[in-house]
C-alpha positions in Angstrom: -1.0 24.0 15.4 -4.8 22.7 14.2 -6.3 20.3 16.8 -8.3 19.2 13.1 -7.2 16.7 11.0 -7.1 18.0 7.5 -8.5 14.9 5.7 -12.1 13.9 4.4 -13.6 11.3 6.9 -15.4 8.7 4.7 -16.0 6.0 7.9 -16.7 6.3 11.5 -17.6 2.8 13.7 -16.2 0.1 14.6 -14.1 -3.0 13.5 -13.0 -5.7 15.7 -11.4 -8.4 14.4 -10.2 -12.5 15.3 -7.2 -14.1 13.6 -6.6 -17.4 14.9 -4.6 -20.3 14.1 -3.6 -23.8 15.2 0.3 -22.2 15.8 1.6 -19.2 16.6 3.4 -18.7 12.6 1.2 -21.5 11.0 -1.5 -20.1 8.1 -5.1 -18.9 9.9 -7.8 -21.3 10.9 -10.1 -18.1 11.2 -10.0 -14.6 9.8 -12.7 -13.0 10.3 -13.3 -8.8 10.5 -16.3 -7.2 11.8 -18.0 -3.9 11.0 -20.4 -1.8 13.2 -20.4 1.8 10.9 -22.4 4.7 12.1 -21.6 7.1 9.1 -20.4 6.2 5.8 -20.8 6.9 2.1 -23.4 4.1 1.9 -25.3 4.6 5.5 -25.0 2.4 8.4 -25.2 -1.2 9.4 -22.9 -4.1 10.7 -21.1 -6.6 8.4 -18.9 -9.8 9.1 -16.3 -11.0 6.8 -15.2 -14.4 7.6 -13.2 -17.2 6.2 -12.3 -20.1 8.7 -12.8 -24.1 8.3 -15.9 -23.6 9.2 -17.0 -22.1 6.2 -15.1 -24.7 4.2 -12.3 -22.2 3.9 -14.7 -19.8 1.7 -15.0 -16.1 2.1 -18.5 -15.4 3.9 -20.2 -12.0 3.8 -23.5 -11.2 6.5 -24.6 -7.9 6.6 -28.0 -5.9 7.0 -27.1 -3.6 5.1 -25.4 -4.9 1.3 -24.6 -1.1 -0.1 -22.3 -0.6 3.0 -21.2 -4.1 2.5 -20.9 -3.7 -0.8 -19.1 -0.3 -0.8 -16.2 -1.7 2.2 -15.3 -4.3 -0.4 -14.6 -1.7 -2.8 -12.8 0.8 -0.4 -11.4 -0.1 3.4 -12.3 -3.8 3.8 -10.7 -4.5 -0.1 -7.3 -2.6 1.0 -7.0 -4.2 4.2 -7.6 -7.4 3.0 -8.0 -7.6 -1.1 -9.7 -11.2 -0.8 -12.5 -9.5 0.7 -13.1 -7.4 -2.5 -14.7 -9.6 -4.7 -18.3 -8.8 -5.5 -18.9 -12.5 -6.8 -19.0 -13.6 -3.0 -22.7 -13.4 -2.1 -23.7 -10.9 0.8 -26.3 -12.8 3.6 -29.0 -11.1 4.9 -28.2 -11.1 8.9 -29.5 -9.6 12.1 -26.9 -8.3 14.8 -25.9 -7.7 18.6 -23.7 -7.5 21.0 -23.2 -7.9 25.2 -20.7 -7.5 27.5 -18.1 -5.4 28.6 -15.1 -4.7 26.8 -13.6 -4.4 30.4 -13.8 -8.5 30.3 -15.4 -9.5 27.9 -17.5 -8.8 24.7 -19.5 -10.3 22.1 -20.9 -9.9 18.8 -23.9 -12.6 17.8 -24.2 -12.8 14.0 -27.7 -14.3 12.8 -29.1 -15.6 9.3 -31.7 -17.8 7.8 -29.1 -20.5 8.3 -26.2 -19.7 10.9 -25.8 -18.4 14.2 -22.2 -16.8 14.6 -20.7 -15.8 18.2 -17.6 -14.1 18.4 -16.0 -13.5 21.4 -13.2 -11.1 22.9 -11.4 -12.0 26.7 -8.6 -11.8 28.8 -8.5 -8.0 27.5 -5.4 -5.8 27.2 -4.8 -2.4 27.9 -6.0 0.1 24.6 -3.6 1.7 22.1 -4.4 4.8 20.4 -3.3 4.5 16.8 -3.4 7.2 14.3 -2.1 7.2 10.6 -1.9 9.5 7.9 -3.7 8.4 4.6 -0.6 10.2 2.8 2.2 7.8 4.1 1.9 4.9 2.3 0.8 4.8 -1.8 -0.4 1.1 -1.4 -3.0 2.2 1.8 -4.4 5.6 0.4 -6.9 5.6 4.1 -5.4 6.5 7.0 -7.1 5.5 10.7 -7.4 6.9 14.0 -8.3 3.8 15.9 -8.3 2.3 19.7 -7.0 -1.0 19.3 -7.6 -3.3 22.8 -6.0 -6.5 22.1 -7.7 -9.7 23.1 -5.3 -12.6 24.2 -8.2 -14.8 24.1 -11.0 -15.7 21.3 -13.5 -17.7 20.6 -15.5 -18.2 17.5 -18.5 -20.3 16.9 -20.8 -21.3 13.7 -23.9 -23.2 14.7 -22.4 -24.0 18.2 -19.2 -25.6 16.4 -15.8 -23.9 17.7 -13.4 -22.5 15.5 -9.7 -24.3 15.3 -6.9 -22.0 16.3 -6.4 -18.9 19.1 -4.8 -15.7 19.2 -1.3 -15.2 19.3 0.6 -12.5 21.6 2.1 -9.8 19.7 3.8 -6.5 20.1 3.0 -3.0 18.4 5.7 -0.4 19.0 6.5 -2.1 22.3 3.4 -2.7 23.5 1.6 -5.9 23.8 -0.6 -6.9 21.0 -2.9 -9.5 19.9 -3.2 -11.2 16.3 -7.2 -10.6 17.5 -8.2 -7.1 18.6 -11.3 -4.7 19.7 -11.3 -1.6 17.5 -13.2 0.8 18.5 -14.1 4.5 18.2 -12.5 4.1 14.5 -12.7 7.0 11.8 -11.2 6.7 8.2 -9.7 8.7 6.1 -9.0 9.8 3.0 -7.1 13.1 1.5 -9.1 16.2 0.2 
Protein backbone atom coordinates (compact mmCIF):
# COMPACT_ATOMS: atom_id res chain seq x y z
CA UNK A 1 0.00 0.00 0.00
CA UNK A 2 1.57 3.75 -1.12
CA UNK A 3 2.41 5.78 1.93
CA UNK A 4 1.73 8.80 -1.14
CA UNK A 5 -1.29 10.35 -1.68
CA UNK A 6 -2.20 10.21 -5.30
CA UNK A 7 -3.59 13.74 -5.72
CA UNK A 8 -2.12 17.08 -7.01
CA UNK A 9 -1.31 19.34 -3.90
CA UNK A 10 -2.36 22.93 -4.99
CA UNK A 11 -2.04 24.54 -1.06
CA UNK A 12 0.12 23.95 1.83
CA UNK A 13 -0.18 26.48 5.14
CA UNK A 14 -2.25 27.23 7.41
CA UNK A 15 -5.94 28.34 8.20
CA UNK A 16 -7.22 29.00 11.55
CA UNK A 17 -10.42 30.15 11.95
CA UNK A 18 -13.12 32.02 14.77
CA UNK A 19 -16.95 31.56 14.55
CA UNK A 20 -18.61 33.18 17.29
CA UNK A 21 -21.91 34.05 18.25
CA UNK A 22 -24.07 35.61 20.98
CA UNK A 23 -25.79 31.85 21.40
CA UNK A 24 -24.78 28.56 21.03
CA UNK A 25 -27.48 27.97 17.62
CA UNK A 26 -28.08 31.84 17.05
CA UNK A 27 -26.65 33.31 13.42
CA UNK A 28 -22.59 34.42 13.88
CA UNK A 29 -21.49 37.71 15.29
CA UNK A 30 -17.97 36.92 13.69
CA UNK A 31 -16.75 34.68 10.91
CA UNK A 32 -13.65 35.20 10.21
CA UNK A 33 -10.93 32.66 8.35
CA UNK A 34 -7.36 33.11 8.25
CA UNK A 35 -4.64 32.08 5.76
CA UNK A 36 -0.88 31.74 6.32
CA UNK A 37 0.11 29.72 2.70
CA UNK A 38 3.64 28.67 2.08
CA UNK A 39 3.15 27.20 -1.44
CA UNK A 40 0.35 27.79 -3.73
CA UNK A 41 -0.59 28.42 -7.39
CA UNK A 42 -0.23 32.14 -6.75
CA UNK A 43 2.89 32.25 -4.12
CA UNK A 44 2.75 32.95 -0.58
CA UNK A 45 1.36 35.37 1.95
CA UNK A 46 -1.30 35.59 4.70
CA UNK A 47 -4.96 36.71 4.13
CA UNK A 48 -8.03 37.31 6.58
CA UNK A 49 -11.50 37.06 5.61
CA UNK A 50 -13.82 38.52 8.07
CA UNK A 51 -17.37 39.52 8.40
CA UNK A 52 -18.55 40.40 12.04
CA UNK A 53 -20.55 43.62 13.41
CA UNK A 54 -17.59 45.08 13.48
CA UNK A 55 -17.24 45.46 9.92
CA UNK A 56 -20.92 46.50 9.77
CA UNK A 57 -21.70 42.91 8.83
CA UNK A 58 -19.59 43.38 5.38
CA UNK A 59 -17.21 40.87 4.03
CA UNK A 60 -13.55 42.22 4.67
CA UNK A 61 -10.51 40.96 2.71
CA UNK A 62 -6.49 42.02 4.18
CA UNK A 63 -3.87 40.41 2.56
CA UNK A 64 -0.14 41.09 1.42
CA UNK A 65 -0.44 39.32 -1.14
CA UNK A 66 -3.93 40.07 -3.56
CA UNK A 67 -3.05 37.07 -6.35
CA UNK A 68 -3.16 34.49 -3.45
CA UNK A 69 -6.03 36.41 -2.17
CA UNK A 70 -7.46 36.68 -5.16
CA UNK A 71 -6.86 33.05 -6.43
CA UNK A 72 -8.44 31.40 -2.63
CA UNK A 73 -11.66 33.22 -3.51
CA UNK A 74 -11.79 31.46 -6.71
CA UNK A 75 -10.70 28.02 -5.40
CA UNK A 76 -10.63 26.76 -1.49
CA UNK A 77 -11.80 29.93 0.43
CA UNK A 78 -14.96 30.28 -2.36
CA UNK A 79 -15.95 26.39 -1.69
CA UNK A 80 -15.65 26.60 1.83
CA UNK A 81 -17.45 29.54 2.20
CA UNK A 82 -19.06 30.87 -1.35
CA UNK A 83 -19.61 34.52 0.17
CA UNK A 84 -16.02 34.87 0.29
CA UNK A 85 -15.79 34.51 -3.62
CA UNK A 86 -16.84 37.63 -4.76
CA UNK A 87 -14.04 39.62 -6.51
CA UNK A 88 -16.18 42.95 -6.05
CA UNK A 89 -15.11 42.92 -2.23
CA UNK A 90 -11.98 45.03 -2.17
CA UNK A 91 -8.60 43.30 -0.96
CA UNK A 92 -6.54 45.67 1.84
CA UNK A 93 -3.12 45.99 1.81
CA UNK A 94 -2.04 44.57 5.40
CA UNK A 95 1.09 43.59 7.33
CA UNK A 96 1.02 40.26 9.49
CA UNK A 97 2.29 38.30 12.70
CA UNK A 98 1.78 36.13 15.17
CA UNK A 99 2.98 35.10 19.13
CA UNK A 100 2.32 32.62 21.39
CA UNK A 101 2.02 29.17 21.83
CA UNK A 102 -0.48 27.04 20.41
CA UNK A 103 0.08 25.02 23.73
CA UNK A 104 -1.95 28.06 25.50
CA UNK A 105 -2.36 30.42 23.53
CA UNK A 106 -1.83 32.06 19.99
CA UNK A 107 -2.30 35.10 18.12
CA UNK A 108 -2.44 36.51 14.81
CA UNK A 109 -2.17 40.64 14.66
CA UNK A 110 -3.67 41.88 11.28
CA UNK A 111 -2.49 45.56 10.39
CA UNK A 112 -3.59 48.18 7.64
CA UNK A 113 -3.60 51.86 6.91
CA UNK A 114 -6.77 51.92 8.95
CA UNK A 115 -7.31 48.88 11.37
CA UNK A 116 -5.50 46.86 13.77
CA UNK A 117 -7.09 43.23 14.02
CA UNK A 118 -6.09 40.69 16.97
CA UNK A 119 -7.31 37.40 16.92
CA UNK A 120 -6.90 35.13 19.55
CA UNK A 121 -6.96 31.20 20.28
CA UNK A 122 -7.15 29.82 24.32
CA UNK A 123 -8.20 27.28 26.52
CA UNK A 124 -6.78 24.83 23.67
CA UNK A 125 -7.97 21.33 22.99
CA UNK A 126 -6.26 18.32 22.23
CA UNK A 127 -5.44 18.16 17.98
CA UNK A 128 -7.33 15.94 15.48
CA UNK A 129 -5.80 14.74 12.46
CA UNK A 130 -8.27 15.04 9.64
CA UNK A 131 -7.83 13.74 6.18
CA UNK A 132 -10.36 13.77 3.16
CA UNK A 133 -10.39 12.60 -0.14
CA UNK A 134 -11.09 15.41 -2.88
CA UNK A 135 -13.14 12.41 -4.76
CA UNK A 136 -15.90 12.04 -1.99
CA UNK A 137 -17.97 14.66 -2.39
CA UNK A 138 -18.96 16.44 -6.06
CA UNK A 139 -19.95 19.77 -4.21
CA UNK A 140 -16.14 19.97 -2.37
CA UNK A 141 -13.87 18.83 -5.43
CA UNK A 142 -10.48 19.66 -2.59
CA UNK A 143 -9.82 17.30 -0.19
CA UNK A 144 -7.61 18.24 3.20
CA UNK A 145 -5.23 16.65 5.35
CA UNK A 146 -5.45 19.02 8.28
CA UNK A 147 -4.68 19.22 12.27
CA UNK A 148 -7.56 20.78 13.70
CA UNK A 149 -6.84 22.01 17.62
CA UNK A 150 -10.04 23.38 18.71
CA UNK A 151 -10.13 26.50 20.77
CA UNK A 152 -12.98 26.79 23.50
CA UNK A 153 -12.11 30.30 23.85
CA UNK A 154 -11.74 33.46 21.35
CA UNK A 155 -11.30 36.72 21.19
CA UNK A 156 -11.42 39.06 18.33
CA UNK A 157 -10.68 42.69 18.25
CA UNK A 158 -10.88 45.74 15.50
CA UNK A 159 -9.28 48.85 16.66
CA UNK A 160 -9.28 47.58 20.38
CA UNK A 161 -13.26 47.05 20.07
CA UNK A 162 -14.21 43.32 21.06
CA UNK A 163 -16.14 41.19 18.87
CA UNK A 164 -19.86 40.06 20.16
CA UNK A 165 -20.24 36.31 20.55
CA UNK A 166 -17.74 33.16 21.71
CA UNK A 167 -17.14 29.82 20.60
CA UNK A 168 -19.37 27.09 21.02
CA UNK A 169 -18.34 23.35 22.17
CA UNK A 170 -18.80 20.91 19.56
CA UNK A 171 -18.03 17.32 18.76
CA UNK A 172 -16.26 15.77 15.45
CA UNK A 173 -16.57 12.00 15.34
CA UNK A 174 -16.68 11.85 19.07
CA UNK A 175 -14.22 14.05 19.91
CA UNK A 176 -14.53 17.50 21.33
CA UNK A 177 -14.62 20.35 18.87
CA UNK A 178 -14.85 23.93 18.75
CA UNK A 179 -17.10 26.22 16.27
CA UNK A 180 -13.35 28.13 16.38
CA UNK A 181 -10.23 26.11 15.62
CA UNK A 182 -6.27 26.24 14.90
CA UNK A 183 -5.50 24.55 11.61
CA UNK A 184 -2.39 23.86 11.05
CA UNK A 185 0.17 21.90 8.97
CA UNK A 186 -2.81 21.92 6.16
CA UNK A 187 -2.31 20.67 2.47
CA UNK A 188 -5.04 20.77 -0.24
CA UNK A 189 -5.90 18.84 -2.78
CA UNK A 190 -7.15 18.27 -5.84
CA UNK A 191 -7.40 15.04 -8.31
CA UNK A 192 -4.79 14.49 -11.21
Amino acid sequence: MSTVDPHRVVLTGENPFIKISEKDGDPLTTDASFWRIIFSPAGPGHVLYIKSELTEDQWRIFSDNIAMARWLQGSIQGILNPATADTAIQVIDAEFSQSGDMRDFWTEEIVSADEEISMTWYDIGDPLLVHTDPTTNPKRPVGVCTVLIPAAGTRLTINGVQAKGEAWPREREGRPFSTSCLAFSESWTEPR
